[in-house]
N, C-alpha and C positions, 0 to 999 in steps of 0.2 A: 504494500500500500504506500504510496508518496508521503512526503512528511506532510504536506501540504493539505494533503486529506485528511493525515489522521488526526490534524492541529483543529481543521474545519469542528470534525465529528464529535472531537472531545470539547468545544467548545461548546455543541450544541447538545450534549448530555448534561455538562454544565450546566446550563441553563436550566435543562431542563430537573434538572437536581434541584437548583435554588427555586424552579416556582413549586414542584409538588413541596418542597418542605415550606416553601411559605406557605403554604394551601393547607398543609396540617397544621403550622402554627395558629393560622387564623381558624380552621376547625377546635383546635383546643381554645385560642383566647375566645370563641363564639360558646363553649360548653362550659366555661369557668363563667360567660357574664350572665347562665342561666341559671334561674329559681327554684328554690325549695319549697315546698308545701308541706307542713308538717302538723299535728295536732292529737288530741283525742278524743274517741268513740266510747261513749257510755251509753247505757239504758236509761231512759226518762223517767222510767215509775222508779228505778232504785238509785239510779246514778254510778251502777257497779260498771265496772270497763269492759267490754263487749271483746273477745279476742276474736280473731278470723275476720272482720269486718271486709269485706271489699273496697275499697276507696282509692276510684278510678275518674281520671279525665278523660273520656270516651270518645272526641273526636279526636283524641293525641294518642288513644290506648296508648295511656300509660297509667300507672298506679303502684299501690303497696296494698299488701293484708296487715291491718293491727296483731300488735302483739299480743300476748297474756295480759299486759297489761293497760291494756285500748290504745296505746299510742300507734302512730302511722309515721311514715313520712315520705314523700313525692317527690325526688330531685330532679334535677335535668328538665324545668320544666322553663318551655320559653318564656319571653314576657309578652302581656298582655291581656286581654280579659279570657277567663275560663270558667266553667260548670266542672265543678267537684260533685260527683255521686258516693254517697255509701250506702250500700247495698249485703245485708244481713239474713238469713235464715230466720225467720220466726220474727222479725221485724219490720216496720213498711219503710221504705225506701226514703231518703231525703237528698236533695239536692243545695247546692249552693253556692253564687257566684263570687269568683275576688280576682282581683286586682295584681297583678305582679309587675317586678322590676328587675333589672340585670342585676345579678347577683344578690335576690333578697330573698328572705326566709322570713313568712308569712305564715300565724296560726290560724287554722282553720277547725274548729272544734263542732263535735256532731251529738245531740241527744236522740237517740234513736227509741222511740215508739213503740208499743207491741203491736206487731199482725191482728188486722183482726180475721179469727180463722174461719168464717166463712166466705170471708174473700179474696183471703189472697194465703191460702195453704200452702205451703211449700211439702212438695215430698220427692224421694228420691226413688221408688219403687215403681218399677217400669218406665224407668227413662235411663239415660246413658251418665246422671248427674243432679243436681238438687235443682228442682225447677218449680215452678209456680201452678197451682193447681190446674189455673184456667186453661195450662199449656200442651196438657196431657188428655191425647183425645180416649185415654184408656178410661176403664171403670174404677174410682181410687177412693177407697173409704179411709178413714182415721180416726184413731180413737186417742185424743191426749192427755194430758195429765190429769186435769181435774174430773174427766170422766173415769180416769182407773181409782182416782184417788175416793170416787163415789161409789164404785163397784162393787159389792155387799162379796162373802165370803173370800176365797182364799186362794183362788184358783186361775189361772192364766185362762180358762174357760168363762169364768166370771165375768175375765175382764171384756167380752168379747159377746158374749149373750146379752142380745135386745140393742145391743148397739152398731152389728154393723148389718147392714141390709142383705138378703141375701144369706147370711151366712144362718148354719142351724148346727149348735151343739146336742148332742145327745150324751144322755147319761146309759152306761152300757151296764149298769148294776146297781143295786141299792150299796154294797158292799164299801166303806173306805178304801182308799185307796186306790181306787179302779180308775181308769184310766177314760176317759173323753172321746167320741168322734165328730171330725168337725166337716162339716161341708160345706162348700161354697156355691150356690144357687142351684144344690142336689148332683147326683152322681151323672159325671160326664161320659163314661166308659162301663160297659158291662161286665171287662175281662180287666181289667187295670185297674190300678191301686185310685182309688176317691179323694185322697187324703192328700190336701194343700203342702207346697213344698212351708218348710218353717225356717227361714234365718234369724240369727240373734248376732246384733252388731255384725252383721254382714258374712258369720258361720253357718253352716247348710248344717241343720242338726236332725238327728234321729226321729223323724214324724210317726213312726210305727208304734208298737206295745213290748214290753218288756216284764220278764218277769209275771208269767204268767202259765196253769196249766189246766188241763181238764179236768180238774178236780176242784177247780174253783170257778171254773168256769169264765175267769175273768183275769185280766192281765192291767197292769201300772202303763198310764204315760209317759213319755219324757218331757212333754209339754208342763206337764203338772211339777216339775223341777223350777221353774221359771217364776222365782218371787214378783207378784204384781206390784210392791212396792217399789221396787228397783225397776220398774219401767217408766220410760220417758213419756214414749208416744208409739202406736204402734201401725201400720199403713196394712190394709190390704185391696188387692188387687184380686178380680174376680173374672173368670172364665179363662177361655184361651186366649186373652192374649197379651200374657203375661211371656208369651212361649218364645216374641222376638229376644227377650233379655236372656231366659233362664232354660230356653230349648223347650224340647217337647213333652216332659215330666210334668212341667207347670203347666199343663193341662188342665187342672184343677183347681189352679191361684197361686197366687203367693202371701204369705203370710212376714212381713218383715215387722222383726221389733227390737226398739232403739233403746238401749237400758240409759240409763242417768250417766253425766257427766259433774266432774268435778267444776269448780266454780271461783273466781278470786275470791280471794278476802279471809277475812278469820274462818277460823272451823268452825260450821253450823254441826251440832245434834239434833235429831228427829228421834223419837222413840213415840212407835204406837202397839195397839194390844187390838186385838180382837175376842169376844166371847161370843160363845155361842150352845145353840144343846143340838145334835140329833134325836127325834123323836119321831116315832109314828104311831098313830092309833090304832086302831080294832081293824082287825082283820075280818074280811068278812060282813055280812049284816048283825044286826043283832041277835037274830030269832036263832042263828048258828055259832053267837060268841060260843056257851059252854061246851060246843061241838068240835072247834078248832084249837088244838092243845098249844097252838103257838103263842093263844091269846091267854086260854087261864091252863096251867099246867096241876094244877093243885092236887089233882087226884095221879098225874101220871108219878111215876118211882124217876130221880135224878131229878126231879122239878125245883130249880133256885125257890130259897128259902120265902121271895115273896110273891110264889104261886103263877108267874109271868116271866115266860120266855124274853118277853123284851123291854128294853130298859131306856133311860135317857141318856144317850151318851154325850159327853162334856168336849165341847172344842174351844181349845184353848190357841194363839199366836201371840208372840212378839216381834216384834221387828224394832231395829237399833239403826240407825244410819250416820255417818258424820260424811259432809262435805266440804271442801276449802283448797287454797289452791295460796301458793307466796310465788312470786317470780315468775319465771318460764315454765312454773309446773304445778298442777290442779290433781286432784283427786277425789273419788269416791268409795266408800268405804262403808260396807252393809254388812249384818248376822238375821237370820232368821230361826226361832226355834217354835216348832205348832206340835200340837199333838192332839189328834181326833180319836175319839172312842163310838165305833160302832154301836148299831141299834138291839147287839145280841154279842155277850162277852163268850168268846175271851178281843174279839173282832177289833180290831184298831189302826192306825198308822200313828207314826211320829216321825218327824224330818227337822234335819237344820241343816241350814248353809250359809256360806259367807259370799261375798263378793267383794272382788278389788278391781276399779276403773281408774288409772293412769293417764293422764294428760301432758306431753312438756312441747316448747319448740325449742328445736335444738338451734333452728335458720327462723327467719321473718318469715320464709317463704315456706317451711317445712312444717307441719302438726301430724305428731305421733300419739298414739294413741294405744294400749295395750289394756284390753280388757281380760280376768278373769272369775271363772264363779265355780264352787266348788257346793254338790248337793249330796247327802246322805241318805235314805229313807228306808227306815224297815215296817212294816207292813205285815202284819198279823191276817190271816183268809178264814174263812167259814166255807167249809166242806158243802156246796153249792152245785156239784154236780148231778146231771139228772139220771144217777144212779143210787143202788142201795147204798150209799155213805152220802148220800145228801142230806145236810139237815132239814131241811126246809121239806123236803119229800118226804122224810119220815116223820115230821110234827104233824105238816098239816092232813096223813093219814091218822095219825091214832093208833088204834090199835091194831092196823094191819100196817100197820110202818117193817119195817126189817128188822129193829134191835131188840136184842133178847131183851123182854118183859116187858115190851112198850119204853126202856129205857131209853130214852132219845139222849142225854148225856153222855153217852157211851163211844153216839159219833162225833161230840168233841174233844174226844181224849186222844183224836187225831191230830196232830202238829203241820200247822202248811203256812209258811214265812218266804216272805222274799227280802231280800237286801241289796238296795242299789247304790253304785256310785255312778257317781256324774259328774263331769267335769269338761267344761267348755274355757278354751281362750281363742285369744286374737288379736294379732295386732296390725294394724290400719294407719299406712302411712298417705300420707295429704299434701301435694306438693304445691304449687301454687307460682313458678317465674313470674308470670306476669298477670295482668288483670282478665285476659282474656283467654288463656290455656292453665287448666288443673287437670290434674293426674292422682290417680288413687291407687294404692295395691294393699290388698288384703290378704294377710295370710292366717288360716284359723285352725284347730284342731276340737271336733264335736265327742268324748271319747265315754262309753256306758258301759258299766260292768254290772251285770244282775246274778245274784244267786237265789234260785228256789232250792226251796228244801221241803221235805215232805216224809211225814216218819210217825208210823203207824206201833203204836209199844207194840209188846210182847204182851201175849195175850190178846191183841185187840180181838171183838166179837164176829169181824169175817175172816182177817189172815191171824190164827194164833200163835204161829213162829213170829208174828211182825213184820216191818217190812220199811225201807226207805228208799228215796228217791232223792237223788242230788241233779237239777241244772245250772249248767253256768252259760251264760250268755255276754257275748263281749260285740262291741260295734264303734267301730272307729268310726271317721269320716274327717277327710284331712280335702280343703278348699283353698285355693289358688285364687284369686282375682284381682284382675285388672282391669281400668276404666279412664277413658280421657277425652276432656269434651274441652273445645274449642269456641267461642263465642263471640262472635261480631255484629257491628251495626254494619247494614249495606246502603246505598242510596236509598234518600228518602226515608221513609218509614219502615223499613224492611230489617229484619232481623234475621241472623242467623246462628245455628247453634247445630253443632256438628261433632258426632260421640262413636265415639268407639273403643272395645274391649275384648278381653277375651277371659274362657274361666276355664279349670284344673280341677276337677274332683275325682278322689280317691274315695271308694265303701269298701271297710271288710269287716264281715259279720263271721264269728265263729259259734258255732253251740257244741258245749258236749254235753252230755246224757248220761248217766249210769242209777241204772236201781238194782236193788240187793234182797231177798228175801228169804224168813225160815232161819231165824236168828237159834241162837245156841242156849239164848236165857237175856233175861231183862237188863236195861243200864241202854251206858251210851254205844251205838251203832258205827260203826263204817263201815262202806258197802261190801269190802272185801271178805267180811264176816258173816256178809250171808251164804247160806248154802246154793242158791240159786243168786247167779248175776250177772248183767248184759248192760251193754256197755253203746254206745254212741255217737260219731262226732261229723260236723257239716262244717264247710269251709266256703265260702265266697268270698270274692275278690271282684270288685268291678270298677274301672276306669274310664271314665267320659269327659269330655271337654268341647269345646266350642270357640269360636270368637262371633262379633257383630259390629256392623255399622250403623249410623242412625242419622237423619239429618231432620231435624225442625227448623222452617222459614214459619217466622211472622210477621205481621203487619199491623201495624198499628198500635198491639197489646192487646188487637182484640182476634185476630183472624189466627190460627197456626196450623200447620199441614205438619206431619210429622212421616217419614217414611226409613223402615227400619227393613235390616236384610241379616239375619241368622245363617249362622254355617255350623249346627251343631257337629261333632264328628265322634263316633264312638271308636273304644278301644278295646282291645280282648276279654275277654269275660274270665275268668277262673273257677271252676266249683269243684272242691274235693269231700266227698264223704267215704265215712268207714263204719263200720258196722260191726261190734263184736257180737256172738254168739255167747247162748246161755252156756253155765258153768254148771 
């Protein structure tokens, strides 16, 4: 190359060096002469600091999420007049104009309102993200706080009966303990399970019966685990088409419920009680009371001393709660201890559990969350089968009941318990860059261990070698989710919001089985002691997953079209059973 050229060339690289870096200089002095907007988000009725707030300038998308403790702040913001929005869950929205200068830091403070919730519900079940009721052209019921907190007995079914439309709880026994079925606008499928999927803080948990056998004819729910105290609010979703988000299971609905969050400020205690009695009356008309021995036992032999099979049984609950929160981190903190006694001794249940709800942000932009609950229950049965060891079959016969001498006592001296554990966590991380894109992922674990037992003395009046029966029942359920929705204004009045995820769920359910009979002589049992024993076990394994897109345009706040597209995909099934033979 001539000198002459390469003098040219590097001259005009020169150049060209000194104006892009003058071009950043004045890019950086243009971003140091711009504005902060900074302030705080509290609630109106307490004035306590609102964290997560949204608080965005929308034709600039840009913005910040308030901390723990309601502060914000908005940099980089040009000068000249702007609309600041803050925008909260469970709050009505407020707007407000100010004024900026090259390099000034201006407060901007926000008292936010409560929603009022028939008009403007926020829920997040059957959408891709928390959205506003109006937006959701699905079918979305809710039940919130002061309707649980109104809710007469004890039971996650309580909270739900007469209050959401469509939905029909049944009671499957007179029995404690027994477990709920719930349906949502009646059974969708002949051949397929009826029964609503149920998430808690966003974990897929055990909808079926547990701890149940045909001798009592009746089985526990897991649903009945689910202290109504320790719930927030609860959404459901009804028919098919729940099926864009959660695949083709949710056939039936979806059941989501949002347990309590911790809260700033000092530590609040809550402590309440509930009482109550089970009672029932006369069996029968009157002209048959002395006919029916369930009703007066007086003449029959084993008749409780005040001549009546059935009694008033005593339910008793406590619940304890403290919430509070200092800094970057909040919590919730519950115990529950109930104990109900049947309508015929020895019949009963008693439970407690605890709970621990976690809150911190580690980033402005980050909200972690780790929820856990931990349930107990044992659960006492009455011999309910419609066979010869039924109570109820042999009182309300008399003296052609089965037990030697009309003694009906004889078929209480049968033992049939169940004992459950329960234990559900999950933690739920919430990302949030900028005003306009949030990001969710969930990871949970639903995990239930039941043992029945079932154990007949030595001596009893149909096996008299005796006889036992032990099940154990185990069911995981481990859920993977992801979700991310994107949200812009378009020209004009047009809105858009635009969601997608994907979900990971693992089920393995294991049962084993063994009973033992023709014992050697009275006392305590294992099954290997009997002369006769046979043995049991089932294995399942199943893996299913999915992802989804979804896009809502609206107009105006009042028009929205919502259009979703499901790619559920299934994965291998697993089933192993074994069978022992009698000994």
């Amino acid at each position: 190359m001539p000198f002459d050229t390469y003098r040219s060339l590097r001259t005009a690289l020169s150049r060209t060096f000194i104006l892009v870096l003058g071009l950043v200089i004045m890019g950086v002095g243009t971003t140091f002469a711009q504005g902060t907007i900074e302030g705080k988000v509290t609630a109106q009725s307490s004035d306590d600091p609102l964290p997560g707030v949204n608080v965005a300038i929308t034709e600039l998308q840009i913005g910040a999420a308030t901390g723990v403790d309601g502060n914000f702040a908005i940099t980089d913001v040009p000068p000249g007049e702007h609309t600041v929005r803050a925008r909260f869950v469970g709050y009505q929205t407020r707007t407000k104009t100010v004024e900026i200068s090259e390099s000034e830091t201006v407060t901007l403070n926000f008292r936010l309102p409560e929603a009022t919730r028939q008009m403007d519900e926020v829920v997040v079940t059957g959408t891709g993200g928390a959205a506003e009721r109006k937006e959701i052209g699905n079918s979305i019921s809710q039940v919130g706080a002061e309707e649980i907190e109104a809710a007469p007995g004890g039971s996650f079914g309580d909270v739900l009966q007469g209050r959401v439309s469509g939905a029909n709880i049944m009671d499957n026994s007179g029995q404690v303990g027994g477990g709920r079925s719930i349906r949502l606008r009646g059974n969708s499928s002949a051949t397929q399970d009826n029964t609503p999927l149920i998430y808690v803080d966003g974990v897929r948990m055990n909808n079926g019966s547990v701890g149940g056998d045909p001798e009592v004819n009746q089985a526990a729910s897991p649903m009945d685990d689910i202290n109504p105290e320790d719930i927030e609010r609860v959404e459901v979703i009804k028919g098919p088409a729940a099926t864009t988000l959660y695949g083709t299971e949710a056939s039936s609905g979806v059941i989501q419920i949002f347990t309590k969050e911790g809260s700033q400020g000092n530590s609040s205690f809550t402590f309440t009680t509930k009482q109550g009695v089970n009672h029932m009356g006369q069996i029968g008309t009157q002209d048959y009371h002395s006919e029916l021995a369930v009703n007066d036992c007086s003449d029959e032999p084993g008749c409780p001393s005040d001549g009546d099979w059935l009694r008033t049984g005593h339910i008793q609950q406590y619940n304890l709660s403290v919430r509070g929160g200092t800094g970057t981190v909040n919590y919730f903190v519950s115990g529950k201890v109930s104990d109900e006694s049947g309508i015929i001794s020895p019949q009963g249940s008693n439970r407690y559990s605890v709970r621990g709800n976690f809150g911190f942000n580690p980033l402005e932009s980050l909200n972690v969350k780790i929820n856990n609950n931990y349930t107990r229950r044992n659960i006492t049965w009455l011999p309910d089968g419609n066979n010869a060891e039924g109570f109820l079959l042999n009182s309300l016969r008399g003296d052609r009941g089965y037990t030697p001498d009309g003694d009906d006592s004889e078929v209480l001296a049968m033992g049939l318990t169940t004992t459950i554990d329960h234990f559900t966590s999950s933690i739920d991380l919430n990302w949030s860059p900028t005003t306009n894109l949030s990001q969710s992922l969930n990871l949970g674990l639903d995990y239930t261990n039941s043992e029945y037992e079932e154990e007949k003395p030595f001596g009893y009046f149909l096996e008299q070698g005796g006889a036992r029966e032990n099940d154990s029942d185990v069911n995981r359920r481990v859920t993977a989710d992801y979700q991310g929705s994107y949200e812009t204004e378009i020209a004009g009045n047009f809105s858009s919001t635009t969601s997608w995820g994907g979900q990971l769920f693992r089920d393995l359910d294991v049962n084993l089985n063994g009973t033992g009979e023709d014992f050697s002589g009275p006392g305590d049992k294992v099954l290997d002691n009997g002369a006769v024993t046979r043995a049991f076990e089932s294995r399942l394994t199943e893996t299913s997953g999915g992802f989804f897109a979804q896009e809502r345009l609206g107009w105006n706040e009042q028009l929205f079209v919502t259009l979703g597209a499901p790619s559920p995909t299934s994965f291998p099934r697993a089933t192993f059973g074994r069978t022992g033979g009698a000994r």
